[in-house]
VOLO-197603 format. One record per atom (N, C-alpha, C): residue in one letter; x, y, z. Coordinates in steps of 0.05 Angstrom, whole numbers, plus 5000, padded with zeros to 4 digits. Example, Ala and Ser with C-alpha at 12.3 -4.5 7.8 and 13.67 -1.06 7.14 Angstrom:
a526448865156;a524649105156;a526449345156;s525749555142;s527349795143;s525850015157;
REM end
This chain:
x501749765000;x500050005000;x501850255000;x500850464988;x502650714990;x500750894992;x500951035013;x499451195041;x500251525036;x500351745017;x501352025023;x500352115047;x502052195059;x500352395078;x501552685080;x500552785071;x501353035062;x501653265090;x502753395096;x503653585119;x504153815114;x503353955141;x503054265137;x504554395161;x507254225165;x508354315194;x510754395184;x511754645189;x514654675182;x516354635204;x515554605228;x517154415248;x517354215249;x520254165240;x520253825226;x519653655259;x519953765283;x519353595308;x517053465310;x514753735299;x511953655312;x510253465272;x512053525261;x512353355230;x512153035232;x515853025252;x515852775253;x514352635276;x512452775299;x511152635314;x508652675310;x506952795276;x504452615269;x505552445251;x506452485237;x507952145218;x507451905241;x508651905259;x509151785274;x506651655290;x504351805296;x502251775309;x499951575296;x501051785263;x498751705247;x499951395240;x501251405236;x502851125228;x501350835250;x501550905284;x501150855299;x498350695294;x496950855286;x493450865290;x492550765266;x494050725249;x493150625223;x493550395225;x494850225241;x495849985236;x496849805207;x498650045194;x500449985179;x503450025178;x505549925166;x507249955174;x508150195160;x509850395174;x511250635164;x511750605138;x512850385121;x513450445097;x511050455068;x508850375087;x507050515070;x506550805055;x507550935077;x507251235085;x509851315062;x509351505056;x509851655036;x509751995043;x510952125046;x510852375064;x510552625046;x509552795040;x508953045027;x509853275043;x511053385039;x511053655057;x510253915045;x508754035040;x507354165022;x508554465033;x509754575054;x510454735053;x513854755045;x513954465021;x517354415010;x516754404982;x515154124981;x514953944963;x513454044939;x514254044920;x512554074897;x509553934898;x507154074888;x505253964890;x503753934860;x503153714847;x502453714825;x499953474816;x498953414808;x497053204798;x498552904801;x501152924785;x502552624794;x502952524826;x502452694842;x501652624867;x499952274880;x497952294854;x496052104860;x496851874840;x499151894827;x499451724809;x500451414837;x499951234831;x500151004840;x499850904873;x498451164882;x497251174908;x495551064919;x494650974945;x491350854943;x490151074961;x491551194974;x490251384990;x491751655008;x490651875007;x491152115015;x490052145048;x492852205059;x491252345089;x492752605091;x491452865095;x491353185098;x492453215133;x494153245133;x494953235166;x494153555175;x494753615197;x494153845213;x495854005220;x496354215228;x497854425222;x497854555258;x499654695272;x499254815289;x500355105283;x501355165268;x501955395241;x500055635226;x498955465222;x497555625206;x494355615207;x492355855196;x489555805196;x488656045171;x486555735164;x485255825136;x483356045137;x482356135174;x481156375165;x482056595169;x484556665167;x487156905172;x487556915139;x487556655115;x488856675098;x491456505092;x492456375107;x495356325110;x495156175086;x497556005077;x498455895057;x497955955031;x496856095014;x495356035002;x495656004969;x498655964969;x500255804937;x499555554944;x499655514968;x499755234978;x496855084975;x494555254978;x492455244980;x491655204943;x491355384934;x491555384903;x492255214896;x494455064891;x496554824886;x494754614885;x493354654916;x492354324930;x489854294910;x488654504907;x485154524901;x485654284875;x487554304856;x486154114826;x487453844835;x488553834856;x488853574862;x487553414884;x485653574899;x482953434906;x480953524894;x480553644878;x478453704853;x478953354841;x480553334829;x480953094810;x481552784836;x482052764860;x481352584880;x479152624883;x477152764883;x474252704887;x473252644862;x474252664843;x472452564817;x473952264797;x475552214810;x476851954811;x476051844843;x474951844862;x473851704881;x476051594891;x478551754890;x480451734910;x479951784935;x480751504953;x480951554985;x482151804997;x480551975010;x482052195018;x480652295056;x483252325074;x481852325095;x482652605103;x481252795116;x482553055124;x482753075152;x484753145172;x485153135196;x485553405202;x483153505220;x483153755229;x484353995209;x485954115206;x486954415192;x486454185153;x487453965155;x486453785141;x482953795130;x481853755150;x478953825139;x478054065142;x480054295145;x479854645138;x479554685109;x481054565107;x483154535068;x480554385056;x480054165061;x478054035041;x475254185038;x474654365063;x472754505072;x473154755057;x474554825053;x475755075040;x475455035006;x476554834995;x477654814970;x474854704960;x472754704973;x470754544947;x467754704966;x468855034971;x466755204972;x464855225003;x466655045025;x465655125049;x465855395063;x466955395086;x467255695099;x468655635123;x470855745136;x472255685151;x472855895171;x471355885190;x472356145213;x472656145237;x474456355239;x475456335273;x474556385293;x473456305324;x472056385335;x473656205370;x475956395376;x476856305402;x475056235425;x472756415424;x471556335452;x470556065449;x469655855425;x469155675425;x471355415412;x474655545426;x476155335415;x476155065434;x476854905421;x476854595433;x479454525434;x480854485460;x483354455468;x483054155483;x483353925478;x483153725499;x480953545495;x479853365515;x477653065499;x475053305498;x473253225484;x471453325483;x469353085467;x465653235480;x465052965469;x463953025443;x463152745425;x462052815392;x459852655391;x458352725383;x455952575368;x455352565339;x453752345327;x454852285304;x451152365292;x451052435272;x448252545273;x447252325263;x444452205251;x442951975234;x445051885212;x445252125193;x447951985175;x449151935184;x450752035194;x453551905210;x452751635221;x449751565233;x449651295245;x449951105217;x448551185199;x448651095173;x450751075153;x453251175167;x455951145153;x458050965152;x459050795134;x460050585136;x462750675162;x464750905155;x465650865174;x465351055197;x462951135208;x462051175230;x460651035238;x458750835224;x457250705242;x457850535265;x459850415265;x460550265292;x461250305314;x461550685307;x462150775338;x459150825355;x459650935380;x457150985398;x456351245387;x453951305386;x452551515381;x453451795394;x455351795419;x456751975431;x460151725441;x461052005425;x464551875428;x466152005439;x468052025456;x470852185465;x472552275436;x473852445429;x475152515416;x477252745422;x479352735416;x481552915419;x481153185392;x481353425408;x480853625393;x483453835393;x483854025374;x485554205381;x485654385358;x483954675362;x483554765339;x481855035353;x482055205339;x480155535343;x478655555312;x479855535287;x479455545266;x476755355263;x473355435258;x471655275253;x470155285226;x470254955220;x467654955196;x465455065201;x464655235187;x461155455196;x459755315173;x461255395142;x458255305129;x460355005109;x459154785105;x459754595096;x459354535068;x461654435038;x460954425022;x458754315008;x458454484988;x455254414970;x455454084963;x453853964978;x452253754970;x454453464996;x456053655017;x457953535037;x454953375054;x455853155063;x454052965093;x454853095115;x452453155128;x454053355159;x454552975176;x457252865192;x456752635203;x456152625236;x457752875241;x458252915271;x458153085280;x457353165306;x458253525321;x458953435347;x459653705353;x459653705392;x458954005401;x458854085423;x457154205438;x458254495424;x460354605423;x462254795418;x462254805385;x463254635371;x462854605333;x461954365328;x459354475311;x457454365299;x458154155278;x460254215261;x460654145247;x464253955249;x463453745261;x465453535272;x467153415245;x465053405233;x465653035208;x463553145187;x464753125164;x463353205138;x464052855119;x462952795098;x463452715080;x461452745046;x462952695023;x462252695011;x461052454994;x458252504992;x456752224979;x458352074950;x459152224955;x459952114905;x463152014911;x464552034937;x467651964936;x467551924964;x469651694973;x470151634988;x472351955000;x471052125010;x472752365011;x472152425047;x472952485067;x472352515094;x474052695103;x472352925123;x473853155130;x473253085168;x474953075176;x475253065210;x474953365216;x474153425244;x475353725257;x477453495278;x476053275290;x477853235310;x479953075305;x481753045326;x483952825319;x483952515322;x483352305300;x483952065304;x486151945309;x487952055303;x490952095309;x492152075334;x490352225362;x492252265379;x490652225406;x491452075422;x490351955453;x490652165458;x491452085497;x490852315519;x494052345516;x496452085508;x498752225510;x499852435492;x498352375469;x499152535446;x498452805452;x495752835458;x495353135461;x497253295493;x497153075512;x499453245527;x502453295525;x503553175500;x505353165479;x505153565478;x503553585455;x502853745437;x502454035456;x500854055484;x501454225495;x502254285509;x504854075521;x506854185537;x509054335506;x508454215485;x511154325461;x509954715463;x507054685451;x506454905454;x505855135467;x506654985491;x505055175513;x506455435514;x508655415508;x509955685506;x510055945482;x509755855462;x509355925445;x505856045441;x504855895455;x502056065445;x501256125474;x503056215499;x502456395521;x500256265532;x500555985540;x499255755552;x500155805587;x498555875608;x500255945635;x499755625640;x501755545658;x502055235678;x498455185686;x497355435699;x495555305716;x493355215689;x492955325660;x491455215644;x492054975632;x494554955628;x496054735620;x494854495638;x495254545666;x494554305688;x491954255685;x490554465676;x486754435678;x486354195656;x487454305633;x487554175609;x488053825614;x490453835620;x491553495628;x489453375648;x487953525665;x486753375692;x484053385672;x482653455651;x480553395639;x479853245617;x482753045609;x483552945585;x481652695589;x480852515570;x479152275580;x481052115555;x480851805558;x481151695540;x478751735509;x479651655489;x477951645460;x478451355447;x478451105447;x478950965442;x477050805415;x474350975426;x471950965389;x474351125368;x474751425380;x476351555350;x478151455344;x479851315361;x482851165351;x482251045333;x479250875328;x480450735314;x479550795281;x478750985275;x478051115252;x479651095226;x483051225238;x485151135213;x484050975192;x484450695216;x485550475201;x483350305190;x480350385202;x478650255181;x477550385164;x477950755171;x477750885134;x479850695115;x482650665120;x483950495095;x483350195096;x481450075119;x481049865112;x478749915090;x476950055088;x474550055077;x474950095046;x476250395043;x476750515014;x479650455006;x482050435016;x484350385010;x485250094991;
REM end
């Protein structure tokens, strides 16, 4: 199998520890994986040449409703334009399902007072119960979140699958392609995310005592873990 997963981290640290995660949770072996770095790598249509599937990683960098990237953005659009009309496997993980949300006419905006830092819970709406790969989770799931940047309006003719209390708009997919946009992380337990904000805590003026709140409210997610690896069992 050959796995892109395309990245939007120019810190090669926090780069090589979703490679690493995602690798984890997919239950495949690393050399599937195939690595894109899109803020390096040339981005072109041969991308999808002999691939079975695309995963959109997440970004702690950048946000699509400031504007950021946006050669990068341009670039991406005719090559999930043409993965959704070849019914290429494509999964988007958080800043990941910004981009897919973005590039095929959603709306993407920022709204700190309702950011999701830590487990939080999701519910999967009727479709979603009705989705091959949502259906086998519980109707309310733990999930790891980490994001201010929100899906508001969802692309024309997108499946709303999931929400939670804070953003509505959890899990999108598209009916005509195996195409799926996350807000939350399948990617990352309770260690990963206390990973992620002890790296950041400084950098984005995180004080100790929120930091501690954060870790003492973490729950396990063990329904979202396992998402990876039976989206590529399903469409891959």
């Amino acid at each position: 199998m050959r796995i892109l997963l395309i990245q939007f981290r120019p810190d090669p640290i926090m780069a090589a520890h979703e490679l690493e995660i995602i690798v984890r949770f997919s239950n495949r072996p690393a050399t599937d994986f195939v690595v894109v770095d899109a803020t390096r790598d040339e981005l072109s249509a041969g991308l999808l040449d002999g691939a079975d599937a695309i995963v959109l990683g997440g970004s702690g960098d950048y946000l699509i409703s400031r504007g950021d990237i946006p050669e990068i953005l341009t670039d991406l659009k005719p090559i999930l334009e043409e993965a959704r009309r070849g019914s290429f496997p494509t999964l988007g993980i958080c800043f990941g399902a910004q981009i897919l949300t973005h590039a095929f006419g959603g709306r993407v905006e920022k709204d700190e007072a309702r950011a999701e830092v830590g487990t939080f819970l999701v519910t999967k709406t009727d479709a979603g119960s009705d989705d091959a790969l949502f259906r086998d989770l519980p109707r309310n799931f733990d999930a790891q979140l980490g994001h201010k940047d929100h899906l508001t309006v969802l692309p024309e003719g997108a499946v709303h699958l999931a929400s939670s209390e804070l953003s509505v708009h959890q899990a999108w997919k598209f009916p005509d392609a195996p195409m799926y946009a996350l807000t939350f992380h399948p990617e990352l337990d309770q260690e990963g995310v206390l990973y992620r904000v002890d790296y950041y805590a400084e950098e984005y003026k995180i004080t100790p005592e929120t930091v501690a709140g954060m870790k003492a409210a973490l729950r396990p997610s063990p329904e979202a873990s396992t998402l990876i690896a039976k989206f590529l069992d399903l469409f891959a």
